[in-house]
N, C-alpha and C positions, 0 to 999 in steps of 0.2 A: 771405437772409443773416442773421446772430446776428446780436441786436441791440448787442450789446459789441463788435462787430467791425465797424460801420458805421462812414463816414467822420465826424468831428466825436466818438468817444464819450467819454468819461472813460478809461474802457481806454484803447482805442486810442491817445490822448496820452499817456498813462502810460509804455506800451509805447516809443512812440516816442521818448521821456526818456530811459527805461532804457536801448535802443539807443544812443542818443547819447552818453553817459556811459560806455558800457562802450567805445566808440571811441575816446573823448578818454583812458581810460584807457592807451588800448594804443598812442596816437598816431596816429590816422585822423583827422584835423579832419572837417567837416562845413562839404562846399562849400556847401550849401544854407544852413546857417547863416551864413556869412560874407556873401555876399552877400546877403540880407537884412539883416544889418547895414549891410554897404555902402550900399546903399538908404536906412536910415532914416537914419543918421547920416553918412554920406558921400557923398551923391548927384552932387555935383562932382567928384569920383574916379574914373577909371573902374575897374573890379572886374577883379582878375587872371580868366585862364581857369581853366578846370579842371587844367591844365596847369603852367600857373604856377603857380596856387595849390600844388597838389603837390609841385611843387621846394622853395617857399618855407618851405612844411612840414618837408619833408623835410632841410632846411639850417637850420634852426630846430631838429631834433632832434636832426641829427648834423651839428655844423658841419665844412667840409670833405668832406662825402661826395660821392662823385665825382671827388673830386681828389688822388690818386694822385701828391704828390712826394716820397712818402720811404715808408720800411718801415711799415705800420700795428703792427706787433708794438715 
């Protein structure tokens, strides 16, 4: 394997920054991030699912999505 493309390299975190960034740009949070935060700074909490987490993202971006009581227009 390249050696820039081994687990642990400068690249490869770099990369995986950039990825992360161009998510949060577009509004994909990063379950992996979150729960590691949960971990370090919330350990008596317990961490939504993946599942959760996605709704609450997703109601966090577009409040109301889903719910459907009057005309969107």
């Amino acid at each position: 394997m390249l050696k820039f493309l081994q687990a642990g390299s400068t690249f490869r975190s770099h990369a995986h920054k950039v990825v992360q960034t161009c998510r949060l740009m577009v509004g994909v949070h990063d379950y992996e991030n979150y729960l590691a935060h949960m971990q370090a700074h919330h350990p008596e909490v317990p961490a939504k699912t993946r599942k959760e987490f996605y709704q609450y993202c997703l109601e966090a971006r577009f409040p109301g999505a889903g719910k459907i009581s009057k005309c969107p227009c």
